[in-house]
C-alpha positions as CSV (number, residue, x, y, z in Angstrom):
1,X,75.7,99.1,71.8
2,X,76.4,98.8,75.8
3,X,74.4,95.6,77.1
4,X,74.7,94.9,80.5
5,X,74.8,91.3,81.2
6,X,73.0,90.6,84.8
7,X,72.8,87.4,86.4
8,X,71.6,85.7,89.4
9,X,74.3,87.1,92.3
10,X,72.8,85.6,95.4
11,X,69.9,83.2,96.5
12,X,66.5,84.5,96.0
13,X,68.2,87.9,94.7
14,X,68.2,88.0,90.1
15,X,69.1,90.6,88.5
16,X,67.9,91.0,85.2
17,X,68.9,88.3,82.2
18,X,69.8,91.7,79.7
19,X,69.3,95.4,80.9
20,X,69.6,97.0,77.2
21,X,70.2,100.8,77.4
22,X,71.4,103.8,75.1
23,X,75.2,103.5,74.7
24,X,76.3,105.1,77.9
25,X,79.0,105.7,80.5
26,X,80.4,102.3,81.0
27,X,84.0,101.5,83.1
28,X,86.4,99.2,80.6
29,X,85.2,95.3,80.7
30,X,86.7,93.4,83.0
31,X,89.2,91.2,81.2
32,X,90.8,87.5,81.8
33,X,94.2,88.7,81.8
34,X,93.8,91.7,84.5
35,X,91.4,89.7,86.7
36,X,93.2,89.0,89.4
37,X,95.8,92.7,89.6
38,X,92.1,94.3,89.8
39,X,90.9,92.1,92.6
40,X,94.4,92.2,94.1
41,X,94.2,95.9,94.4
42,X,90.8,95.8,96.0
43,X,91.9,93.5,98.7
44,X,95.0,96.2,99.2
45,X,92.5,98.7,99.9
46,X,90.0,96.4,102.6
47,X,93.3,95.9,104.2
48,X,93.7,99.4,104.2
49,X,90.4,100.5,105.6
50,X,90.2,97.5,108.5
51,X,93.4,98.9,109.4
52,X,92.8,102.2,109.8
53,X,89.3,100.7,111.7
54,X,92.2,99.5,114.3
55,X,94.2,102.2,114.6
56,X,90.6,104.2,116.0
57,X,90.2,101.4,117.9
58,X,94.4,102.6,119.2
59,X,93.3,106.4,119.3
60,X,90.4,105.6,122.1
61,X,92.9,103.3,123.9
62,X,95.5,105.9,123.8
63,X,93.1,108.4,125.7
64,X,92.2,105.9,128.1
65,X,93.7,106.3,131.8
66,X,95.8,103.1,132.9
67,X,95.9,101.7,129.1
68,X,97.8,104.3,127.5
69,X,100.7,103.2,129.9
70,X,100.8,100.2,128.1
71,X,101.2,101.9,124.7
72,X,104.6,101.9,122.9
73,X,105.2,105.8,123.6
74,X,103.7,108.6,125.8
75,X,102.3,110.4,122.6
76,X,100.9,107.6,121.1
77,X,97.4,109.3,120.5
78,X,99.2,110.9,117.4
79,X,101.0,108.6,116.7
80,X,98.0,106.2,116.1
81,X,96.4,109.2,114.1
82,X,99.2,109.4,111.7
83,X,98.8,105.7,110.7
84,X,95.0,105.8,110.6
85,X,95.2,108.8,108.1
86,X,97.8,107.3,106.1
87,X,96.4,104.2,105.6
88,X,92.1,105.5,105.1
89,X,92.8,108.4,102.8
90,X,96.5,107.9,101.1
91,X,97.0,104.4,101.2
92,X,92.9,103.3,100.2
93,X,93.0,106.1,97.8
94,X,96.1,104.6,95.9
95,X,94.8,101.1,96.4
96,X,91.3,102.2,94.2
97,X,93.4,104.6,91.7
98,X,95.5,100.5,91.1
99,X,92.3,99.0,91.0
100,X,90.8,100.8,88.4
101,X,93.8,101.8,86.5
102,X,94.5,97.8,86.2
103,X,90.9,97.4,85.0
104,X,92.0,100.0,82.2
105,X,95.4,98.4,81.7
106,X,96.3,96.3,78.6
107,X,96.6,92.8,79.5
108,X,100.5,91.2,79.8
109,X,101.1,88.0,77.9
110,X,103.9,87.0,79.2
111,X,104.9,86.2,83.3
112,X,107.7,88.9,83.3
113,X,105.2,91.7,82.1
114,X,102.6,89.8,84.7
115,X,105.4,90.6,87.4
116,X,106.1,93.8,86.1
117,X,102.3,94.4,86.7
118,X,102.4,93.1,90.1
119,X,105.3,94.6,91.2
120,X,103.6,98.1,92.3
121,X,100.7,96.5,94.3
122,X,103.7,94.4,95.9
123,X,106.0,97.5,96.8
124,X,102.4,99.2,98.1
125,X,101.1,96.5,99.9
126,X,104.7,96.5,101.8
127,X,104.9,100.2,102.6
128,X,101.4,100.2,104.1
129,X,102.4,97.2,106.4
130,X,105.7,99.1,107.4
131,X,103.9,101.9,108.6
132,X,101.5,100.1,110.8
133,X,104.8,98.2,112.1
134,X,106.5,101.5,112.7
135,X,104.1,102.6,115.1
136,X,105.3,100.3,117.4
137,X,108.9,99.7,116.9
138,X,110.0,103.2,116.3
139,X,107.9,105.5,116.2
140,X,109.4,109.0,116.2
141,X,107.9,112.4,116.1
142,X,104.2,112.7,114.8
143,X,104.5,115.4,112.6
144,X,100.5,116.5,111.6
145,X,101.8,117.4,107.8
146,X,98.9,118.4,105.4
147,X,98.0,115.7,103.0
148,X,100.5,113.4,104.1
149,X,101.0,113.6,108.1
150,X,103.8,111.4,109.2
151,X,106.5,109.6,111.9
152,X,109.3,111.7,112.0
153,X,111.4,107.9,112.2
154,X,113.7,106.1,109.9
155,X,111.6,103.1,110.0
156,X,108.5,105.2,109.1
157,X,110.4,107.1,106.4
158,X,111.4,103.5,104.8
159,X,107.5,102.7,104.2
160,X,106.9,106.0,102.6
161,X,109.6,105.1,100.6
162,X,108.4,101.5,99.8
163,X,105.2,102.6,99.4
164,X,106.2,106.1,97.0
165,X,108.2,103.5,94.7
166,X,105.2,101.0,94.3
167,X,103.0,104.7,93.5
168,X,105.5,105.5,91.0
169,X,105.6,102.6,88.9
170,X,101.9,102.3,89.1
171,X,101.8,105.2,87.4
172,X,104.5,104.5,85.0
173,X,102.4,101.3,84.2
174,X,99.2,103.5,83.7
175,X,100.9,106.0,81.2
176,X,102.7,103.4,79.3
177,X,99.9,100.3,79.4
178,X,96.6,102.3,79.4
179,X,93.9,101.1,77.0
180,X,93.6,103.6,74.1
181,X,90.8,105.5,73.9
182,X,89.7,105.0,70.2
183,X,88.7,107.3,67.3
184,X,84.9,106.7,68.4
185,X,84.1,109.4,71.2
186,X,81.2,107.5,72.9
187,X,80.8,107.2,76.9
188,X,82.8,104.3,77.2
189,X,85.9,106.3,75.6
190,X,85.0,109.1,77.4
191,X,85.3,107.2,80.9
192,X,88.7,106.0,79.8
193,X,89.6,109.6,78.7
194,X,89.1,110.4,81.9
195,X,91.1,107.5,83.5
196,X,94.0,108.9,81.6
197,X,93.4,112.2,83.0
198,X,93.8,111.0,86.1
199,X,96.9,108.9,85.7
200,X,98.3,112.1,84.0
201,X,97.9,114.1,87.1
202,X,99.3,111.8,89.2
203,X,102.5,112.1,87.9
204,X,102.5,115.9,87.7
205,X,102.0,115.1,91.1
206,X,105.0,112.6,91.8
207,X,106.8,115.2,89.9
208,X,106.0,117.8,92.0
209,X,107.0,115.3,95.7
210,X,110.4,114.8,94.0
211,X,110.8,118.8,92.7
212,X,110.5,119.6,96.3
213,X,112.2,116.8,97.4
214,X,115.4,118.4,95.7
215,X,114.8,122.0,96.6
216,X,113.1,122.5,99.9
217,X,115.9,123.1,102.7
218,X,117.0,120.6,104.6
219,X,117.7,123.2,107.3
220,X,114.3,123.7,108.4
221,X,112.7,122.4,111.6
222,X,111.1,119.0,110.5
223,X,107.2,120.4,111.1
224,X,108.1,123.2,108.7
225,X,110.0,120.9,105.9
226,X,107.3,117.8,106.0
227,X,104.6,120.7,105.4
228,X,106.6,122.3,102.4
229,X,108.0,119.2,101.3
230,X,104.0,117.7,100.4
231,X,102.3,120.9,99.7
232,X,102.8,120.7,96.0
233,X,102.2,117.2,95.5
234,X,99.6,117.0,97.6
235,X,97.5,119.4,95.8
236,X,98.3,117.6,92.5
237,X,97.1,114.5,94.0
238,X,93.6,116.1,94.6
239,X,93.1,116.2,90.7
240,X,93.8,112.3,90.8
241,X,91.0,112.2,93.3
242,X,88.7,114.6,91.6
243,X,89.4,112.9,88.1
244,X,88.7,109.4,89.6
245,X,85.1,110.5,91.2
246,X,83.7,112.3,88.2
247,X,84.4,109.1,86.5
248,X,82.8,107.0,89.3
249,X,79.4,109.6,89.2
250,X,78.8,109.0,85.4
251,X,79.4,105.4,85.3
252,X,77.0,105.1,88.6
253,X,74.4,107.1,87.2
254,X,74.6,105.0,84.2
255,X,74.4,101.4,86.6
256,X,71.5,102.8,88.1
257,X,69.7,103.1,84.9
258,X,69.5,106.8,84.5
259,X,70.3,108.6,81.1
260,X,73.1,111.1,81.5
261,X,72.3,114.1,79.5
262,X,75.8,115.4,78.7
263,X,77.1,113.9,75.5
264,X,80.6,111.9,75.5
265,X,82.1,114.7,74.2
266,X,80.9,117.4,76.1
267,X,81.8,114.9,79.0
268,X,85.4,114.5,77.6
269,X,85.9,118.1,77.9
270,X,85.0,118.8,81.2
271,X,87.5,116.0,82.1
272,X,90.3,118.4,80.1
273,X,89.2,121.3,81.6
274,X,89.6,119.0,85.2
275,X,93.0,118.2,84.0
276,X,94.5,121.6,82.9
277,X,94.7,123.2,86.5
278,X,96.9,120.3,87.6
279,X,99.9,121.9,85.1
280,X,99.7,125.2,87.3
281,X,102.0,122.8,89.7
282,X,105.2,122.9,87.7
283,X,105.1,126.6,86.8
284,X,104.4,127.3,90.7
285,X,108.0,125.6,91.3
286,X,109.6,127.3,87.9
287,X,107.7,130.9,89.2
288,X,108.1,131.2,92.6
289,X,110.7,129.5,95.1
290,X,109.2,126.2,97.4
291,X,109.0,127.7,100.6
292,X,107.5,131.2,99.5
293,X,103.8,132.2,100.7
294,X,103.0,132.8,96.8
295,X,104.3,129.2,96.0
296,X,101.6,128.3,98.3
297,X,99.2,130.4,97.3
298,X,99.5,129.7,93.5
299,X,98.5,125.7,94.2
300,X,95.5,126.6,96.4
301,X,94.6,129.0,93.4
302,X,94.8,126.6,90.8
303,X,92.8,123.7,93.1
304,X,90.0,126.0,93.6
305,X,89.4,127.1,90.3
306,X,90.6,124.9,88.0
307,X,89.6,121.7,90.2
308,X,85.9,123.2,90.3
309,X,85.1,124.1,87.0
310,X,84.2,120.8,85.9
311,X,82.4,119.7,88.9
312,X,78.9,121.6,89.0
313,X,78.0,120.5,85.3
314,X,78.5,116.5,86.3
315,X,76.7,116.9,89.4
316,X,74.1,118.1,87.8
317,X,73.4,115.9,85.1
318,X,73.7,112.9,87.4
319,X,71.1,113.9,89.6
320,X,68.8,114.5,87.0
321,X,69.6,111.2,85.7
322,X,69.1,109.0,88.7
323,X,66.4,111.6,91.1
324,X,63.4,110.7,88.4
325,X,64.4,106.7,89.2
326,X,61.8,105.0,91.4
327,X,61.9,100.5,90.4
328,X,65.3,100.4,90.9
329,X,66.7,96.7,91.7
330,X,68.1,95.5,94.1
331,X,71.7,95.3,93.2
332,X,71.0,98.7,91.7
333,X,69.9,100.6,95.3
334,X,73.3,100.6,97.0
335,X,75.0,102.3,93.5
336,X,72.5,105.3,93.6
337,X,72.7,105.4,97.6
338,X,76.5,105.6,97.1
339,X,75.9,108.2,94.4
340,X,74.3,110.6,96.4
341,X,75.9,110.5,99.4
342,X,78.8,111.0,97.0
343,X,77.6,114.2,95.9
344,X,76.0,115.4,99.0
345,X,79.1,115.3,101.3
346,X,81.3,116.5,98.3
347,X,79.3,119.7,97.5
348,X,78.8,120.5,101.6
349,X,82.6,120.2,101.7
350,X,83.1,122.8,98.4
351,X,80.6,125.2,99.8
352,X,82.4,125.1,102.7
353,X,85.9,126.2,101.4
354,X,84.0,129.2,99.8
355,X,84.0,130.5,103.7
356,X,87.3,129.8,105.0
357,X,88.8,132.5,106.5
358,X,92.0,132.2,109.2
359,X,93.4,128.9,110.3
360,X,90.2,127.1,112.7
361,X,88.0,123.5,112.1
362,X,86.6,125.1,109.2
363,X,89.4,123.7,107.1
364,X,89.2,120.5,108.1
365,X,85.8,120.7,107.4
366,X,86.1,121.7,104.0
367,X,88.5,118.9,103.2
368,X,86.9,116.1,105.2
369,X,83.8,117.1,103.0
370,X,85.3,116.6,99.9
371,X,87.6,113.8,100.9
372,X,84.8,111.7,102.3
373,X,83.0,112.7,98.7
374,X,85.7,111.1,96.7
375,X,85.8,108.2,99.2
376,X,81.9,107.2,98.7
377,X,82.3,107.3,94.8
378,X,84.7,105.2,95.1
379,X,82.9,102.9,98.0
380,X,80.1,102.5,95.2
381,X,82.5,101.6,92.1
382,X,83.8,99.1,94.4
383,X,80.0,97.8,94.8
384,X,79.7,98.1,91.0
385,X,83.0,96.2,90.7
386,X,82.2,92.8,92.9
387,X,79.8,91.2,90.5
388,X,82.0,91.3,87.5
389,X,85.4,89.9,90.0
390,X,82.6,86.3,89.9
391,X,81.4,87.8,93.8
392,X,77.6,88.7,94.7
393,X,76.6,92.3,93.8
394,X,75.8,94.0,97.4
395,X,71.8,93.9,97.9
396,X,69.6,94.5,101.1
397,X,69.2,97.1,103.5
398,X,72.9,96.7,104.8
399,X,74.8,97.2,101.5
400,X,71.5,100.4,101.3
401,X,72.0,101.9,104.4
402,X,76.3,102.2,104.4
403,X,76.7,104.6,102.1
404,X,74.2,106.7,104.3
405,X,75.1,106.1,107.2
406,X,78.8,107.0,106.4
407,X,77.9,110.4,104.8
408,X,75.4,110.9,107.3
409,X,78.0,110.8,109.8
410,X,80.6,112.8,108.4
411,X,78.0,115.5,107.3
412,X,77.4,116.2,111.0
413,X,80.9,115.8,111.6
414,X,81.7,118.8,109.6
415,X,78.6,120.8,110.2
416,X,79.9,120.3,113.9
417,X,83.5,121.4,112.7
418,X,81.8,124.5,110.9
419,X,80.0,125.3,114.3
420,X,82.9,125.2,116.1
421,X,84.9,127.1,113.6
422,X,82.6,129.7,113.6
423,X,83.6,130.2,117.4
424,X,87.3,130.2,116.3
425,X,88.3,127.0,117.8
426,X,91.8,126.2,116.2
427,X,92.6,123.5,114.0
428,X,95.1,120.1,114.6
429,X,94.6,120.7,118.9
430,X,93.0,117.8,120.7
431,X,92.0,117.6,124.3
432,X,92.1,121.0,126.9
433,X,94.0,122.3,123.9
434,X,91.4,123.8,122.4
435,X,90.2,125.6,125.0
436,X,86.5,125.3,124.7
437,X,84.8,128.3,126.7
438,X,81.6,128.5,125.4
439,X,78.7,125.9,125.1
440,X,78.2,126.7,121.6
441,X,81.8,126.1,121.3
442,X,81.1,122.4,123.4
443,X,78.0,121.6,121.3
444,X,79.7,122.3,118.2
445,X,82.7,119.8,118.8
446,X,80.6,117.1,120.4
447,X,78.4,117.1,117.4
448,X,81.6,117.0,115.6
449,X,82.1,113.8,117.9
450,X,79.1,112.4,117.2
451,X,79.1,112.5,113.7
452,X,81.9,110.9,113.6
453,X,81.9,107.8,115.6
454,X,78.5,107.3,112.6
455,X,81.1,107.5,110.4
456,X,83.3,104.9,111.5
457,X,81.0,102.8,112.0
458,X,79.5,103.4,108.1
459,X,83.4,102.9,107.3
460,X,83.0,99.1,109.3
461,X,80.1,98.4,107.8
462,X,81.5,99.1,104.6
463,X,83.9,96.2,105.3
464,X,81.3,94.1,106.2
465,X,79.2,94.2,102.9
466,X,81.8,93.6,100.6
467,X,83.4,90.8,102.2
468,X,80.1,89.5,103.5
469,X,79.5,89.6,99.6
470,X,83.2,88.2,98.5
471,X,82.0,85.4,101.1
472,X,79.3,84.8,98.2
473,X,80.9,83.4,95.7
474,X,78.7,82.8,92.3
475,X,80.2,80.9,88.8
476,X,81.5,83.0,86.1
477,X,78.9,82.5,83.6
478,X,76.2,83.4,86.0
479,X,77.2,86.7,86.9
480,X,79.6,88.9,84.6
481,X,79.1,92.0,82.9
482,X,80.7,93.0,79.0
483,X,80.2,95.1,76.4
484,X,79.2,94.8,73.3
């Protein structure tokens, strides 16, 4: 049976001695030998998110008369908005996928296969740091690439480098080191099933970088070979993401105290069914050639449907688990706050796509949606996580109100991107580039605005709780989590 061991995690703040429940949907038990890989990966990703927080901070400055002077180079607006994109969505979703990979990982026994273990987070951490350097020492073209924008610069390319080999071997160590799932098919396998999955499309995904890598024309104007060279991958990657959130709904819904009402094994086949669209990706590069429209076309296609089909069935049954849930405790409010924000900003963003026609805001919107979905699953594993690293579990109306006011945010930043997109206003122009002519067409993108400034300022506070609750140190036996 799952028994969740709570403990006393702050001052004046106790969780309960044993919270007994039906054997559920429970993440793998922290373990003695992976400890400090799991907590080194979450510091990776904090890192990541405070500096993306000062690379906004860089995108104000850039816009602001007599300080922009100061700035490395005269387009250093985009520049700034290359690095805070890398390092809030690629880098922080990498940084998570290590951090709970590692918590799925077989433990090493010896200090080579602890090095080998280390040696991704190492080549990661490195990369990231290179392209926050490369900003200022050489920082090239900003090319607005989908998925992964970059700095068209040798010293930027180097980090991607850096930071693609520390990817890759993550993922070699996932395939090769993962956990087994056992003949027993109860939530707990399930959840690591579903781990798997998304380690598995990970590297149909670094498969797919590296096919195109190899076949896309070196010929083409940089804008055009960036966008083909990360198309396929890119879309891969979104299973990772998609994979990694449906775990993070189940196993919230299950912290929170709700009863799930899909079985494990109905659970492990909707992960399948999420995985199988991801092999679309090789047969688009054996079908069609990389820079063709139905190349292109054939990856949407399979992100759409096979990426979806999964998705309404685990929505549901989460809300139904945690909506009825009124004595929750106070460790327990942040999880289901994260939960439904979660599911909130992810649906908006899928309902969204349905209505995309032509190239305006109303893309971004859809992907912000989902992206911003993903991110606040993950925000609330992360929340789930602190107790069982020997830190306080995140309590009080702070740790309550981020996830809100982060999805909040973003929610009217994409309505105010639908708005706008309804009007036509075009996609990746800033500034008297877009050519606003109509009030609706000014209302729409200053809502956009305003929604999200709230965002960032949910991201910050993000920071905030979790170190304000690594700060917060408690004794291993007092708070810990296992299974048994």
């Amino acid at each position: 049976m799952n028994v969740e061991l709570a403990m006393r995690s702050s001052p004046g703040v106790r969780e309960p001695h044993a919270v007994h429940a039906a054997p559920g949907y429970v993440l793998p038990a922290l373990n003695a030998g992976n400890r400090a890989l799991v907590q080194a990966w979450l510091g990776l990703a904090l890192a990541a998110l405070l500096g993306s927080g000062v690379f906004a901070i860089l995108l104000v400055l850039a816009r602001t008369p007599g300080v922009n002077a100061l700035l490395p180079s005269a387009d250093f607006f985009r520049v700034a908005l290359v690095v805070h994109v890398d390092l809030s969505v690629l880098v922080w979703f990498v940084a998570i996928a290590g951090m709970l990979w590692s918590l799925n990982l077989r433990p090493f026994g010896t200090r080579l296969g602890r090095a080998l273990a280390a040696a991704p987070l190492v080549l990661c951490g490195l990369g990231s740091l290179a392209m926050g350097v490369a900003a200022f020492v050489d920082p090239g073209e900003a090319i607005m690439a989908n998925y992964i924008p970059l700095l068209d610069s040798a010293a930027f390319r180097f980090a991607l480098w850096l930071f693609a080999a520390g990817a890759l071997l993550l993922v070699l160590l996932g395939l090769l080191r993962g956990m087994p799932v056992g003949r027993a098919v109860d939530g707990s396998a399930a959840l690591r099933f579903g781990l798997h999955a998304s380690v598995v499309a990970a590297a149909v995904a670094l498969l797919a970088f590296g096919w195109s890598l190899a076949t896309v024309p070196l010929a083409l104007p940089a804008k055009a070979y960036y966008e083909i060279l990360f198309w396929g991958g890119g879309h891969a990657l979104q299973f990772t993401w998609t994979l990694l959130m449906l775990v993070a709904w189940l196993a919230l819904a299950q912290a929170c105290g709700g009863r799930v009402g899909l079985s494990p094994r109905v659970v492990l086949l909707l992960f399948v069914i999420a995985l199988v669209g991801v092999f679309v990706t090789p047969l688009a590069y054996l079908m069609h050639e990389v820079a063709s429209v139905e190349h292109r076309a054939l990856h949407t296609w399979a992100m759409r449907l096979g990426g979806g089909l999964a998705i309404a069935p685990v929505v549901l049954a989460a809300l139904i688990a945690v909506a009825p849930l009124r004595d929750l405790r106070p460790w327990q409010r942040p999880l289901r706050a994260a939960l439904l924000a979660s599911m909130l900003l992810f649906v908006a963003g899928g309902v969204i796509g349905i209505d995309i026609h032509g190239s305006n805001v109303k893309i971004p919107a859809h992907y912000h949606g989902c992206i911003v979905g993903v991110t606040l699953a993950l925000m609330g594993v992360v929340y789930w996580l602190l107790p069982r690293l020997g830190f306080a579990a995140p309590t009080g109306r702070l740790a309550v109100t981020q996830p809100w006011l982060y999805g909040i945010g973003q929610l009217l930043h994409i309505v105010g991107l639908v708005w706008s997109g309804g009007y036509g206003v075009q996609r990746k122009v800033a500034g008297s580039e877009q050519v606003l002519r109509s009030s609706g067409e000014i209302a729409g993108m200053g809502l956009m605005g305003l929604g999200g400034l709230l965002a960032i300022l949910g991201g910050l506070l993000f920071a905030v709780v979790v170190i304000g609750a690594m700060r917060r140190r408690v004794a291993p036996g007092e708070t810990q989590a296992e299974n048994e």
